[in-house]
C-alpha positions, 0 to 999 in steps of 0.5 A: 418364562423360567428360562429363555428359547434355545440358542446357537450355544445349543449345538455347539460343544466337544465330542467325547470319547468312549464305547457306550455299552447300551442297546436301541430298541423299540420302547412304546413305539420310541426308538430308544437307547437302554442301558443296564445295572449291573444287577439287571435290575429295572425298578428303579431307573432314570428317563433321560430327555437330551438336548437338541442333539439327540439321543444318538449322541455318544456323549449322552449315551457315555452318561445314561451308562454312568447312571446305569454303573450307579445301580439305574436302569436308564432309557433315553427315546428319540424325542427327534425322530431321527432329526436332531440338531447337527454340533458344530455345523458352522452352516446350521441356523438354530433359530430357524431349525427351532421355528421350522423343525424343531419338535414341540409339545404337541409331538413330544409329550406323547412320546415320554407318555409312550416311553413312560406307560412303556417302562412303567408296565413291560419293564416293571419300573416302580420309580421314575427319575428325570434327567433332562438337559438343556430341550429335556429340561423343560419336559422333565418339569412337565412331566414331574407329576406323580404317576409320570416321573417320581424326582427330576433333576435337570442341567441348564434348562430351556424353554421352560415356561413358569408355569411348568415350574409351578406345576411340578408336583415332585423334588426337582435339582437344578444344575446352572452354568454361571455363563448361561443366555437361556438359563441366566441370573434373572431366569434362575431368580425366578425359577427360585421364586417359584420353588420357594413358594412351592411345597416340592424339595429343590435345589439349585446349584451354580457352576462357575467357569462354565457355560451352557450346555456343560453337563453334557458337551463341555471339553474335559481337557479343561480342568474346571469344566471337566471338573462342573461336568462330574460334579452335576452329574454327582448331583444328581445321583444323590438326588435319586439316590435319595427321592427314586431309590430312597423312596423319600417324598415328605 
């Protein structure tokens, strides 16, 4: 395995403040959270795959907007189906909540096939990013195949198995937290590994002073997190700055 199975730092974290500006509608059958540039236009867009907290979470949808500010259509589907794991509830047991409902393959994978088959038809998207945070992480390498996402780019990933790695089939960002149990040195060594030996472009970037869970739920009251958050999310625009809108795939 290239990272390790989701752990209670995976509902924990800071509530952010802000009006997202997106709408939810059906997409493929998915509920899902749209948001725009500000040209309209759908060609080229991002998939967001959130974290166990879902995709009705202000903080994810306040960063699906941002990517739309920088020129993307973005699409985040419920991949809980109006489940997801509640922040902060001291009474919550995440290890059980993964075991007994947590969703998995057999139930997820078909809803990014009915979101991507969705975008890439109605919605007339010609090239695809990937974000997954921590839970999306491993579905965005699951689903980096050509016809499926174009460029992935994900921030502190979990569950992710080796071989899921090994099989993308296009460039791939990582963004690490230096305190990180599920994405830890030895899992990021591996995931290198893999990478190096593969004829993808990649790139991993660590993050100091932060800890999992971070592009999405940090406290931006703290500098150096406020400061990590902002810049991961820059990573990966200039990923698909380069690999969506810039087409580039040699």
């Amino acid at each position: 395995m290239a990272s390790n199975p989701p752990g209670q730092c995976c509902a924990v974290g800071v509530k952010h403040e802000g009006t997202a500006v997106g709408e939810i509608k059906q997409c493929g059958g998915v509920r899902t959270y749209f948001t725009y540039p500000k040209d309209k236009n759908t060609q080229n867009a991002i998939l967001i795959l959130t974290d166990i907290i879902g995709m009705d979470f202000i903080n994810v949808q306040l960063i699906a907007d941002q990517y739309a500010a920088n020129g993307y259509f973005v699409a985040i589907p419920d991949l809980f189906d109006g489940k997801p794991a509640p922040m902060n509830d001291p009474n919550f047991d995440v290890m059980k909540w993964v075991q007994e409902s947590m969703p998995k393959v057999p139930t997820v994978d078909p809803i990014i096939e009915a979101t991507i088959k969705e975008l890439r038809g109605s919605y007339g998207v010609k090239r695809l990013g990937g974000v997954g945070y921590c839970f999306g992480g491993k579905y965005v390498c699951r689903f980096l195949k050509q016809g499926k996402l174009d460029a992935g780019f994900t921030a502190h990933p979990s569950f992710v198995e080796a071989d899921e790695v090994r099989g993308i089939q296009g460039p791939l960002s990582i963004a690490a937290a230096e305190t990180d149990a599920i994405f830890p040195a030895e899992k990021r060594h591996e995931t290198e590994e893999i990478l190096a030996k593969h004829n993808v472009p990649y790139q991993m970037s660590l993050y100091s002073d932060v800890e999992h869970g971070f592009a999405v739920r940090c406290d931006l009251s703290k500098r150096r997190q406020k400061w990590a958050k902002e810049q991961a999310f820059l990573q990966a625009v200039a990923w698909f700055d380069e690999y969506v809108k810039g087409g580039f795939t040699e």
